[in-house]
C-alpha positions as CSV (number, residue, x, y, z in Angstrom):
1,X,-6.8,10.3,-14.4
2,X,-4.2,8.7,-12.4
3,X,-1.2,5.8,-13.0
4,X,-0.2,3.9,-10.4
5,X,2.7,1.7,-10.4
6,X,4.0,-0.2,-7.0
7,X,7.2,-1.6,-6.8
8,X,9.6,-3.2,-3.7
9,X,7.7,-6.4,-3.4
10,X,9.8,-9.5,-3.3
11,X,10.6,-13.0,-1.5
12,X,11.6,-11.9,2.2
13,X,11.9,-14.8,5.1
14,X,10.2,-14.1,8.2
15,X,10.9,-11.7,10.6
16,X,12.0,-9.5,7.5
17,X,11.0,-6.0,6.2
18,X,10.0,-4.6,2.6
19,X,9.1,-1.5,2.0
20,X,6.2,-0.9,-0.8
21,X,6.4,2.1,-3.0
22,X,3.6,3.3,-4.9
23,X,4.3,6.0,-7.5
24,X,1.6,8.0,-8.7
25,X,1.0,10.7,-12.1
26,X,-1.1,12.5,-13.5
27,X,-3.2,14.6,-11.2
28,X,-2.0,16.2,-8.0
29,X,-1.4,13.6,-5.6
30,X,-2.9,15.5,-2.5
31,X,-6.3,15.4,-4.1
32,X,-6.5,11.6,-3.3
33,X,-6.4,9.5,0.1
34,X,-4.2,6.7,-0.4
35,X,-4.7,3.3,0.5
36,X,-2.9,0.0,0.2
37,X,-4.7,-3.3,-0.1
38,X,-3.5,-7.3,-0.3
39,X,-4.8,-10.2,-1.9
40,X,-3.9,-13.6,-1.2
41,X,-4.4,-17.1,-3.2
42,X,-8.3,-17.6,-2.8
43,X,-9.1,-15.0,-0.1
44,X,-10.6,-11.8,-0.4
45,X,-8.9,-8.4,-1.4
46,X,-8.1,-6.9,2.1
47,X,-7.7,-3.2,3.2
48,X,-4.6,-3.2,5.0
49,X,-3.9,0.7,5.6
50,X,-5.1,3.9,4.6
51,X,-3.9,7.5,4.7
52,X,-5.2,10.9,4.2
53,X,-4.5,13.3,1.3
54,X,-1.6,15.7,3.3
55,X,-0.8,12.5,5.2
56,X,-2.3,13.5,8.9
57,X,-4.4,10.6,9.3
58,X,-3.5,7.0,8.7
59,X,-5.6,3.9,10.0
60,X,-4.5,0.2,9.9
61,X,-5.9,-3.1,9.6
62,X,-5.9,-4.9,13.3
63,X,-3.4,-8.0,11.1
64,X,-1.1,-5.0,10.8
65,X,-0.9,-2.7,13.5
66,X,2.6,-2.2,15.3
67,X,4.3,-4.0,11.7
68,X,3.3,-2.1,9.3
69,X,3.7,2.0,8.2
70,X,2.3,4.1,5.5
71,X,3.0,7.4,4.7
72,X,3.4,9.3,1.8
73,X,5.7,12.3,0.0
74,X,3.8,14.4,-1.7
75,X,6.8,16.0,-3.2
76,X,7.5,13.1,-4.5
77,X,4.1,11.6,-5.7
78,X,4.5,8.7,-3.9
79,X,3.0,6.3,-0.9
80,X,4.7,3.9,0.3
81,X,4.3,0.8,3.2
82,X,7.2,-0.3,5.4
83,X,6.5,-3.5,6.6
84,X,8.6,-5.4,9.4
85,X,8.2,-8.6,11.4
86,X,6.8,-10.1,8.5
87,X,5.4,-13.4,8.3
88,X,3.9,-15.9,6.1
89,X,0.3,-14.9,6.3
90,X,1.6,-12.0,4.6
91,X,2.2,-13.2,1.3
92,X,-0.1,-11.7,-0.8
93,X,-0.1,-9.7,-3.7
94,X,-0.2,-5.6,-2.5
95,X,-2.1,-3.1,-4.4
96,X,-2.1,0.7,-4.2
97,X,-5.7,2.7,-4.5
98,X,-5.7,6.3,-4.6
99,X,-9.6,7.7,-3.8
100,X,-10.1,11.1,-5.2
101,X,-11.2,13.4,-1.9
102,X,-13.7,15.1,-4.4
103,X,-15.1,12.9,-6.4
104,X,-14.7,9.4,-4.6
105,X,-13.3,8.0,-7.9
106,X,-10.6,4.9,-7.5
107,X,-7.7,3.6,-9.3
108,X,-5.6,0.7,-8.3
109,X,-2.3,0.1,-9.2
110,X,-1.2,-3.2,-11.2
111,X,0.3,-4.8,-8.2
112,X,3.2,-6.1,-6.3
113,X,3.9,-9.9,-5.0
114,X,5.1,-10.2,-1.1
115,X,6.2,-13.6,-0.6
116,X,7.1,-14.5,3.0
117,X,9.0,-17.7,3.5
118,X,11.8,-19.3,4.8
């Protein structure tokens, strides 16, 4: 089993930065590939990056690329998503997922709002 609990979202104007922090417990945090998602009013849930288990590999959405950074501190338990230039289309409320590498099992995180506006 695994908690997840985000935190860092807010109200930011445009052009501004947050940074997302996902804490995890409960199981060692290497075991799982991380991966943060949004979902805005009446859209889909959307992957926006993902990264590897000791952090070596991280892929982003094409929406993010050049914006937005995940890493993770594995000494720490913790992912997190630095996002700059930020703009209205990403308002949405981020959600962390942590996939077990073994067993392809997934828990989410309850969720943090980003609101972009001015």
């Amino acid at each position: 089993q695994v908690q997840l609990v985000e935190s860092g979202g807010g109200l930011v104007q445009p052009g501004g930065s947050l940074r997302l922090s996902c804490a995890a417990s409960g199981s060692t945090f290497s075991r799982y590939a991380m991966n943060w998602y949004r979902q805005a009013v009446e859209k889909e849930r959307e992957l926006v990056a993902s990264i590897s288990g000791f952090g070596s590999s991280a892929t982003y959405a094409d929406s993010v690329k050049g914006r937005f950074t995940i890493s993770r501190d594995n000494a720490r338990n913790t992912v997190y998503l630095q996002m700059n230039n930020l703009q209205p289309e990403d308002t949405a409320v981020y959600y962390c997922e942590a996939v077990s590498r073994y067993t392809s099992t997934t828990y989410w995180g309850q969720g943090t709002q980003v609101t972009v506006s001015s």
